[in-house]
VOGU-3710 file (C-alpha; in Angstrom, 3 decimals, decimal comma):
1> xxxxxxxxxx> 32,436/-5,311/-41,460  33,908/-2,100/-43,067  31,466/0,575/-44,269  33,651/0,757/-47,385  33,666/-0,472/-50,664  35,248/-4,152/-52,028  34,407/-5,605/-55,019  31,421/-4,181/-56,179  30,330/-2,016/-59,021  33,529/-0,212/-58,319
11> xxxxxxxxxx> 35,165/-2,825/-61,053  33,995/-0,099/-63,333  35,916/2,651/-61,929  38,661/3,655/-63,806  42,162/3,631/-62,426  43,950/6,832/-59,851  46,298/8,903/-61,501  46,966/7,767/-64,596  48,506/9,509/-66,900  47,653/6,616/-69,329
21> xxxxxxxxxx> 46,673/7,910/-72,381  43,230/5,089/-72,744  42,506/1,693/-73,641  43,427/0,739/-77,173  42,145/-2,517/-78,888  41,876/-4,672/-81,542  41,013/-2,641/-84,685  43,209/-1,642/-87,640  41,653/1,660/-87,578  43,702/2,591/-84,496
31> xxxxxxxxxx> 47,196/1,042/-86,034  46,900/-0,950/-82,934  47,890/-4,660/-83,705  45,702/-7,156/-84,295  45,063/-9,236/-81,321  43,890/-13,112/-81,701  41,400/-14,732/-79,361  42,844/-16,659/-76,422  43,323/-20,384/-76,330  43,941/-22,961/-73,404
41> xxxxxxxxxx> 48,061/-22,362/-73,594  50,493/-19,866/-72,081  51,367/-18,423/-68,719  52,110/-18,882/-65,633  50,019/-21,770/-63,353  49,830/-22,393/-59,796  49,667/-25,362/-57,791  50,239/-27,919/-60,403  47,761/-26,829/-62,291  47,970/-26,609/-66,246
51> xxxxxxxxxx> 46,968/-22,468/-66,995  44,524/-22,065/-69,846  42,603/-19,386/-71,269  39,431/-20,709/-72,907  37,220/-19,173/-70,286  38,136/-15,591/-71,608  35,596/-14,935/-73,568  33,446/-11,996/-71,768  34,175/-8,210/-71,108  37,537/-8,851/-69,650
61> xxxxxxxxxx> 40,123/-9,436/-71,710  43,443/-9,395/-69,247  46,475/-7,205/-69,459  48,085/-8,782/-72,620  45,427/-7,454/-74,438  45,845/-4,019/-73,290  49,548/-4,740/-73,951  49,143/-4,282/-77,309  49,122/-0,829/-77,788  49,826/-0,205/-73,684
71> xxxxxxxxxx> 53,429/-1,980/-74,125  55,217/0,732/-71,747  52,957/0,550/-69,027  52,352/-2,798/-69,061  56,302/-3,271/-68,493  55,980/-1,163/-65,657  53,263/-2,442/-64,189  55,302/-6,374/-64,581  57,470/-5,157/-62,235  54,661/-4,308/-59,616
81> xxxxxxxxxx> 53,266/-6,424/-56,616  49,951/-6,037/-58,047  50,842/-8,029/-60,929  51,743/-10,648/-58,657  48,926/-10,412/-56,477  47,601/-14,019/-57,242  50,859/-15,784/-56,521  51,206/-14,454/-53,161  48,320/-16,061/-52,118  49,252/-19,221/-53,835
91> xxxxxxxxxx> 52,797/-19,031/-51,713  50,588/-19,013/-48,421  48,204/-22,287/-50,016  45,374/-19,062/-50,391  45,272/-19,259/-54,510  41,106/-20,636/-54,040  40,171/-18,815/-51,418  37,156/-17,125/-52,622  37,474/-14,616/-49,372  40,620/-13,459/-51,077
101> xxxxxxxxxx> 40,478/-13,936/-55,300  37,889/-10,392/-55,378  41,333/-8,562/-54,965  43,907/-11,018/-56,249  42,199/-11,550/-59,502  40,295/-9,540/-62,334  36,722/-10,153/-61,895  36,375/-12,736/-59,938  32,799/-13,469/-59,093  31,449/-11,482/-61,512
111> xxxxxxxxxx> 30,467/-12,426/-65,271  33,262/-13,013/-67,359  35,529/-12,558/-64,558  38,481/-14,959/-63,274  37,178/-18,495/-62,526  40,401/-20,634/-61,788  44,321/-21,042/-63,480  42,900/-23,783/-65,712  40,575/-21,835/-67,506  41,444/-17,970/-66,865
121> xxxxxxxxxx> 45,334/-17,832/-66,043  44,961/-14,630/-68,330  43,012/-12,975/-65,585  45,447/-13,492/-62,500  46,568/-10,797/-60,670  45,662/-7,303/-59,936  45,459/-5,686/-63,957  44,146/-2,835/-65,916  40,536/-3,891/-65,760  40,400/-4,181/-61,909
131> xxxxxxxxxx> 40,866/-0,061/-61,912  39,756/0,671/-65,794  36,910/-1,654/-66,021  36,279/-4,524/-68,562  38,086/-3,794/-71,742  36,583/-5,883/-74,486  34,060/-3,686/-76,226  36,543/-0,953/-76,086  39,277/-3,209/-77,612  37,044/-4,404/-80,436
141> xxxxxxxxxx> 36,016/-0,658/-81,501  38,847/1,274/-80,185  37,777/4,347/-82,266  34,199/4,513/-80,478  35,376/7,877/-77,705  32,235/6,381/-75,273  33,717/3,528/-75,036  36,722/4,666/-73,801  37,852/4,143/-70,181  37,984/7,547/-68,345
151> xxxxxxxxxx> 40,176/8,586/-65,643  39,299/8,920/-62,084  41,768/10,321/-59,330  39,060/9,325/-56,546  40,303/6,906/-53,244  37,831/4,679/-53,552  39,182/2,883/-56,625  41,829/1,927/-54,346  39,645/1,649/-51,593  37,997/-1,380/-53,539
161> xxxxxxxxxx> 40,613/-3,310/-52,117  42,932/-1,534/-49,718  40,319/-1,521/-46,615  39,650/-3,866/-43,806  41,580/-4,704/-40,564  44,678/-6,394/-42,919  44,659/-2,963/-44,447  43,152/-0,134/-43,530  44,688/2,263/-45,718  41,364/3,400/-47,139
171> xxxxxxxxxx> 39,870/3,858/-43,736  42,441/5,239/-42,288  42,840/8,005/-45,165  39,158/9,071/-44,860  40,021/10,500/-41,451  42,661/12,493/-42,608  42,280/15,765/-43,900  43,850/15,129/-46,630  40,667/13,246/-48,009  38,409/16,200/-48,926
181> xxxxxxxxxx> 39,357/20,066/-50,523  39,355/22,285/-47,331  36,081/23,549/-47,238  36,342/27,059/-47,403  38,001/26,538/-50,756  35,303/24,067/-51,820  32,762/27,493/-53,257  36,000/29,650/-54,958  36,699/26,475/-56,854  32,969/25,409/-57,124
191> xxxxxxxxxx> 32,378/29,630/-58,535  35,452/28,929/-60,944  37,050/32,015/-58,834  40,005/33,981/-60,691  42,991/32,571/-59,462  42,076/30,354/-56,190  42,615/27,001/-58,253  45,675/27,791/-59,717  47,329/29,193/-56,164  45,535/27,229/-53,737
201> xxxxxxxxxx> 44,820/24,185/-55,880  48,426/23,001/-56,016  47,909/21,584/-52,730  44,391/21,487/-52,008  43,005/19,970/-54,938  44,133/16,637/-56,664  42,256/17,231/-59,298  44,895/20,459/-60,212  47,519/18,376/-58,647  47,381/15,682/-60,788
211> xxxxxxxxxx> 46,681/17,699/-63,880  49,076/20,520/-63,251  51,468/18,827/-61,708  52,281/15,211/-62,603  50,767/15,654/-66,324  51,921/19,145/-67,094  48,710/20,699/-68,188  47,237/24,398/-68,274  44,606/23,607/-65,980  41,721/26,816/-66,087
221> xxxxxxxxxx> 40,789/28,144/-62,914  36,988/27,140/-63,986  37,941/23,384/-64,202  35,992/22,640/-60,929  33,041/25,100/-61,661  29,967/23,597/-60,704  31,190/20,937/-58,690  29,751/19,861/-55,070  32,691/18,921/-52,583  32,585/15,422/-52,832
231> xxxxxxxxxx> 32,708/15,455/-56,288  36,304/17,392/-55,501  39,354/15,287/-55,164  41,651/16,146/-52,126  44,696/14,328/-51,956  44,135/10,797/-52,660  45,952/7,988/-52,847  47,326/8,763/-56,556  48,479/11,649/-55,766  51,316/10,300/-53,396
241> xxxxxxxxxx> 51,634/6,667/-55,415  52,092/6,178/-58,485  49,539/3,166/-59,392  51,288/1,476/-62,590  55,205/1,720/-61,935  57,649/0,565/-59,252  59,838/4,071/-58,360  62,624/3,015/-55,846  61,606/6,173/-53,633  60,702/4,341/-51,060
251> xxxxxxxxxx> 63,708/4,921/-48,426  63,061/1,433/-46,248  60,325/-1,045/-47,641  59,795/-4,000/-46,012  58,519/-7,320/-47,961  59,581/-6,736/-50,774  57,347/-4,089/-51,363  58,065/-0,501/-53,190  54,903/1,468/-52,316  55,372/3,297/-55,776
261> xxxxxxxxxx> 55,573/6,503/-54,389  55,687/9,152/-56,148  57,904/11,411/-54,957  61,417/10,249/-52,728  60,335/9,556/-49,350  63,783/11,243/-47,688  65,470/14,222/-49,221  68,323/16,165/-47,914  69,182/19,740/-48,824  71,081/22,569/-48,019
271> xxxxxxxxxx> 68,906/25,425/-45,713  68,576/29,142/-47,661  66,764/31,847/-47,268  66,279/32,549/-50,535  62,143/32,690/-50,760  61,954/31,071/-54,317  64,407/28,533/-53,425  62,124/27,935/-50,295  59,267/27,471/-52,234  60,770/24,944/-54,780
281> xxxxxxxxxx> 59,014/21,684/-53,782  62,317/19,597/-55,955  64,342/20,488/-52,813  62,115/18,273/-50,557  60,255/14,859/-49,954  57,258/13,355/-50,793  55,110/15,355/-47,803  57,629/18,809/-48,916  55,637/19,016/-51,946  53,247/20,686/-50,358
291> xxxxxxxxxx> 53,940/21,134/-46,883  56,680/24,533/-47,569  56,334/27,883/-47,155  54,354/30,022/-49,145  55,217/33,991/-50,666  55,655/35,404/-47,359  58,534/37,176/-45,350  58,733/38,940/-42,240  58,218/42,419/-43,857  54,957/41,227/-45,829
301> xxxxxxxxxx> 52,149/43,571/-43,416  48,880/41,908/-44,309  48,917/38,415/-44,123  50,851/35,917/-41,254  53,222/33,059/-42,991  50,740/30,626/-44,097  50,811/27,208/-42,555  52,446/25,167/-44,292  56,334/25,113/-43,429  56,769/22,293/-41,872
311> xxxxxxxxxx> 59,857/20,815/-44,446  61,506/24,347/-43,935  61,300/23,873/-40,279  62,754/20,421/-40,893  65,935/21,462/-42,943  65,747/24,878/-40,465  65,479/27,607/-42,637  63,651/30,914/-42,890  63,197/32,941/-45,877  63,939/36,275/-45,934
321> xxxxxxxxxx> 63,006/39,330/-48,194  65,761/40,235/-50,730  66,204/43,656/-49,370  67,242/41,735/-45,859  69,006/39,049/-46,845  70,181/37,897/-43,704  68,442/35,392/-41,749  66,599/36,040/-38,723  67,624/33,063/-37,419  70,429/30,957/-38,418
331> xxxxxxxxxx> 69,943/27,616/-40,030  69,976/24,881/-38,398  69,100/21,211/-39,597  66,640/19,019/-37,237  68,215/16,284/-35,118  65,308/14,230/-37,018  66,935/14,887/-40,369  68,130/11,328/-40,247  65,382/9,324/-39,049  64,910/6,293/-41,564
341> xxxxxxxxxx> 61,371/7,893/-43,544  61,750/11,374/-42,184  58,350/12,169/-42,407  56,879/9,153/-42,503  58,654/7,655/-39,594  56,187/9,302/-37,445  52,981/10,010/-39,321  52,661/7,173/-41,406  53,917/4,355/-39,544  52,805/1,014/-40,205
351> xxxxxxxxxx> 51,441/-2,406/-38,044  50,861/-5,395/-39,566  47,505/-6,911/-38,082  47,888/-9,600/-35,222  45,270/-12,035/-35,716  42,635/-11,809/-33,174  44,720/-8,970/-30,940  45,061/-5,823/-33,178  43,975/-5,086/-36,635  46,871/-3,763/-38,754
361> xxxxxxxxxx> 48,025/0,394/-38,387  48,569/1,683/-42,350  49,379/5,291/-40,896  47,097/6,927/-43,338  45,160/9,049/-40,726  48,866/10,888/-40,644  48,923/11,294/-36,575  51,679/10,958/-35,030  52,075/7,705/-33,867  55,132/6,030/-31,911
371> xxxxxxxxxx> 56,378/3,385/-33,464  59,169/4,185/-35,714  60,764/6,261/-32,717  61,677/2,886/-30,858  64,867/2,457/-32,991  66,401/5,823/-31,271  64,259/6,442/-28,067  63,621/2,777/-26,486  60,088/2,523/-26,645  56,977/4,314/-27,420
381> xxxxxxxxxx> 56,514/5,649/-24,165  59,723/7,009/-23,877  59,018/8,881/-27,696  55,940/10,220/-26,471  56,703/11,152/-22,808  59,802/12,955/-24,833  57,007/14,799/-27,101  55,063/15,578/-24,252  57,819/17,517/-22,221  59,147/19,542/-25,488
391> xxxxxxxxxx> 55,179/20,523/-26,372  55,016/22,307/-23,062  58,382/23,676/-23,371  57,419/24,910/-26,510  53,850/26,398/-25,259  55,623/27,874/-22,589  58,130/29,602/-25,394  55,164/30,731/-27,716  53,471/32,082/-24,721  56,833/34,308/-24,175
401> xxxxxxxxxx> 56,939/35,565/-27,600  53,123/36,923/-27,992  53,356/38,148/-23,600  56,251/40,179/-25,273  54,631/41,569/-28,152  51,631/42,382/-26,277  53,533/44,245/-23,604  54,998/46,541/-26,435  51,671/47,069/-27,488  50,580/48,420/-24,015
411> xxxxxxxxxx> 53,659/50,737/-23,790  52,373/54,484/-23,225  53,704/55,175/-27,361  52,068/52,080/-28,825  48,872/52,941/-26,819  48,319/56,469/-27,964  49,143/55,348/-31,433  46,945/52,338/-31,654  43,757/54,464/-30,217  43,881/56,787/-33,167
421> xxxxxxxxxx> 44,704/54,294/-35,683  41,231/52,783/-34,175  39,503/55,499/-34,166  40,339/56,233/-37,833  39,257/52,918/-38,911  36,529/52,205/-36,928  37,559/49,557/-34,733  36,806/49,970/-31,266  39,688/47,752/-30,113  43,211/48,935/-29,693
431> xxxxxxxxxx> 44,809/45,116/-28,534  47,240/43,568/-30,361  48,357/46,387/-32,830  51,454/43,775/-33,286  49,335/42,003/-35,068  49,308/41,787/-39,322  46,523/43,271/-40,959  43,201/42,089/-39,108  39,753/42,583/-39,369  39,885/45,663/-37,218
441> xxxxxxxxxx> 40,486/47,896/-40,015  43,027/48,587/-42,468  46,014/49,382/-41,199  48,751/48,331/-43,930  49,399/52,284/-44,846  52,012/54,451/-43,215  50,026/55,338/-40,964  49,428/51,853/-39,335  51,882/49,182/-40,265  54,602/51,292/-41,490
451> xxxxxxxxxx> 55,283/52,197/-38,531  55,315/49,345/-36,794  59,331/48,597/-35,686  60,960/45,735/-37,814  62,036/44,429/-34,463  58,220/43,899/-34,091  57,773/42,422/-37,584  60,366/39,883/-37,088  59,311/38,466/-33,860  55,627/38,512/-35,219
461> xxxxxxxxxx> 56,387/36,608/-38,134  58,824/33,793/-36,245  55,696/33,099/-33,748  53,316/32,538/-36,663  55,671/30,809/-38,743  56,029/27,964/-35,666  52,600/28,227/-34,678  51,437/27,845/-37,627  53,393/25,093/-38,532  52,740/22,773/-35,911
471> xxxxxxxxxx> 54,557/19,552/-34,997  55,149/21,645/-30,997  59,108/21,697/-32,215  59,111/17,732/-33,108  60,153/18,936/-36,164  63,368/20,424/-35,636  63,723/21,045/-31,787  66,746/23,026/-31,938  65,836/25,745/-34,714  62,489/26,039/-32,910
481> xxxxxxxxxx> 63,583/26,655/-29,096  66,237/29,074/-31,052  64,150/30,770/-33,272  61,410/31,875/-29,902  64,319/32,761/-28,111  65,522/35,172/-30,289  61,897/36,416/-31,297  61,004/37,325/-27,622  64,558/39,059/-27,183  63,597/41,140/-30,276
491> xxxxxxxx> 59,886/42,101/-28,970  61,821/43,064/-25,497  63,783/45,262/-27,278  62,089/46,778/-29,790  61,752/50,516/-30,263  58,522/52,407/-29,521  56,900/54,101/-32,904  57,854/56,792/-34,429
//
């Protein structure tokens, strides 16, 4: 049995992502319409049955009613699987199962919930209520603020329903990391720190995401003062989907499904080094959002190229500062470019269950799994034996670049310099004055990094900015083998301090 949630209290959670405005009802105070009491006609039935709605008559009220003043998103949400969730069950002779209704219907098994077609047609399908919450005292007093449904970002709305070996997309997401705020963010955000949320937030935090983001708001960087972690959304499942519309950015979806992403799935785009345009997360996919470079080029001392790069590394592009334009290494588009979900081919590939053999694989954990690589590699083991030899190639390449930079470090100049710099800022270590700015002192003055060669810089800055990135040159084999070739060549080279 999974440890988390069905139907449950959750019913009154409110719905992920929304940027719907709230419930409004049944009063004239609003200028909402005035919306009469249901009878036994209307809709859609099922197996032969004549739909009625004289059993609607406690706090759920069905999506018609929230149609009233909710007209747009209701049409949106018409055009959704979820509001179709009862008739697929019906198409497979499933429309009684009780093991099923809890997440094909509104309510169903609690009071006032969905009973059967004959009496409740109103309250088929996946609606409003099953995220928001039964809507009939707010739809009679629609001016009353506390009874208002409020907005929660939070996975396990979702998770009310999307869990279980059919489909473990709740499950699967809690293992990722993208379920909780990196934790040495959580106390910046927590203290309300000056300017963490608003720089780090944009991909760490749903909660800024989804307010700075998809709704456009000034968001304070105090908004999550106070706060314990798990009362901090990371990026859940509203973040990526989009839980009312259909969006078409869904490159390949099988079943009829749409996923209602977001964001398009594949994106193609022209490699720059231009840092802004590097940074602009329109250029990319749905994972590109976040996952591009940050403010950083190969002359910035203090810091390495945070990591985060991996739809740069895709599209193979570097950015460089705007006083050296060129690149350091040319662009070069991955091989992968035109695999059929980019991304998502290989880290959130999907299994439907096989009854009493496997349960089904939603590829929300994000690991790299195997099986969209069949279609251009033969089989799984082929894809991953192919991994396995270009990760140790790769190692092996890395392990060039920083053996290189270290032996420039322990040339008779570099030694002589780095003991003084030491010895001026108390460190008692004198390895690795390649490095950026450490611990070991300041040395971003002219002093210490000034004069280290540019040579130096650039090879420094293309082993962090693969490192860093990860994916062992998966991502764009090519640009990555290139780009450590031509960092080690510049460490061999480079010239001795000044």
């Amino acid at each position: 049995m999974s440890k988390f949630p069905r139907k449950s209290s959750l019913h009154a959670m409110i719905v992920i992502g929304l940027s719907l405005p709230i419930f409004l009802g049944m009063t004239g105070t609003t200028g909402c319409p005035v919306v009469p009491p249901p009878d036994d006609g209307g809709g859609g039935g099922g197996g032969g049955v004549t739909p009625g709605d004289s059993g609607v008559t406690g706090k759920f009220k069905g999506a018609s009613v929230c149609m009233q003043c909710h007209s747009n998103i209701h049409t949106d949400w018409v055009g959704t699987l979820h509001s179709k969730a009862l008739e697929t069950l019906e198409a497979i002779g499933q429309g009684t199962n009780a093991n099923c209704l809890g997440c094909h219907t509104v309510g169903f098994g609690e009071e006032g919930g969905y009973v059967d077609r004959a009496t409740t047609n109103s309250l088929a399908g996946v609606q409003c209520e099953n995220c928001h919450g039964g809507a009939a005292e707010h739809a009679m007093n629609a001016s009353d603020e506390s009874l208002r449904p409020k907005v929660s970002i939070m996975a396990d709305v979702c998770g009310q329903c999307h869990t279980g070996e059919n489909h473990p997309n709740f499950e699967d997401w809690g293992m990722s990391k993208h379920a909780a705020v990196e934790p040495e963010l959580v106390p910046a955000f927590a203290a309300g720190t000056a300017g963490r949320l608003n720089t780090c937030g944009k991909c760490h935090s749903g909660d800024f995401f989804y307010r700075s983001i998809l709704k456009g708001e000034t968001v304070p960087d105090n908004a999550l003062a106070g706060l314990a972690s798990e009362q901090m959304a990371g990026i859940t499942c509203a973040i990526c989907h989009n839980p009312h519309a259909k969006t078409g950015n869904a490159a390949t979806p099988e079943d009829g499904r749409d996923y209602q992403l977001r964001f398009p799935q594949i994106a193609f785009t022209t490699p720059t080094t231009d840092l802004t345009m590097a940074q602009d997360r329109t250029r990319f996919n749905l994972c590109g959002q976040c996952h591009h470079t940050r403010d950083r080029v190969w002359t910035d001392s203090s810091r390495e190229p945070h990591p985060s790069d991996q739809a740069n590394v895709f599209f193979g592009e570097i950015p460089s500062p705007a006083m050296f334009p060129d690149p350091i290494v040319p662009p070069r588009a991955s091989v992968h470019l035109n695999a059929a979900e980019q991304c998502s081919t290989c880290h959130v590939a999907r299994k439907p269950i096989v009854e009493g053999v496997a349960p089904a694989v939603s590829g929300h954990t994000f690991e790299v799994t195997y099986i969209g690589c069949v279609q251009c590699h033969g089989s799984e083991e082929a894809a991953e034996s192919k991994l396995n030899g270009l990760k140790a190639e790769i190692d092996v390449r890395l392990a060039l670049v920083e053996e290189a930079l270290e032996a420039w470090s322990a040339r008779p100049a570099q030694v002589t310099w780095c003991g003084a710099l030491a010895a001026a800022t108390g460190c008692a270590s004198v390895e690795h004055c390649w490095e950026f700015t450490s611990e070991c002192g300041p040395k971003n003055d002219a002093g210490g990094q000034g004069k280290i060669p540019n040579n130096i810089k650039k090879a420094r800055y293309i082993l962090y900015y693969v490192r860093e990135g990860g994916g062992s040159g998966a991502h764009n084999p090519d640009f990555v083998r290139e780009a450590l070739m031509i960092a080690e060549e510049l460490a061999l080279t480079a010239p001795d301090v000044p």
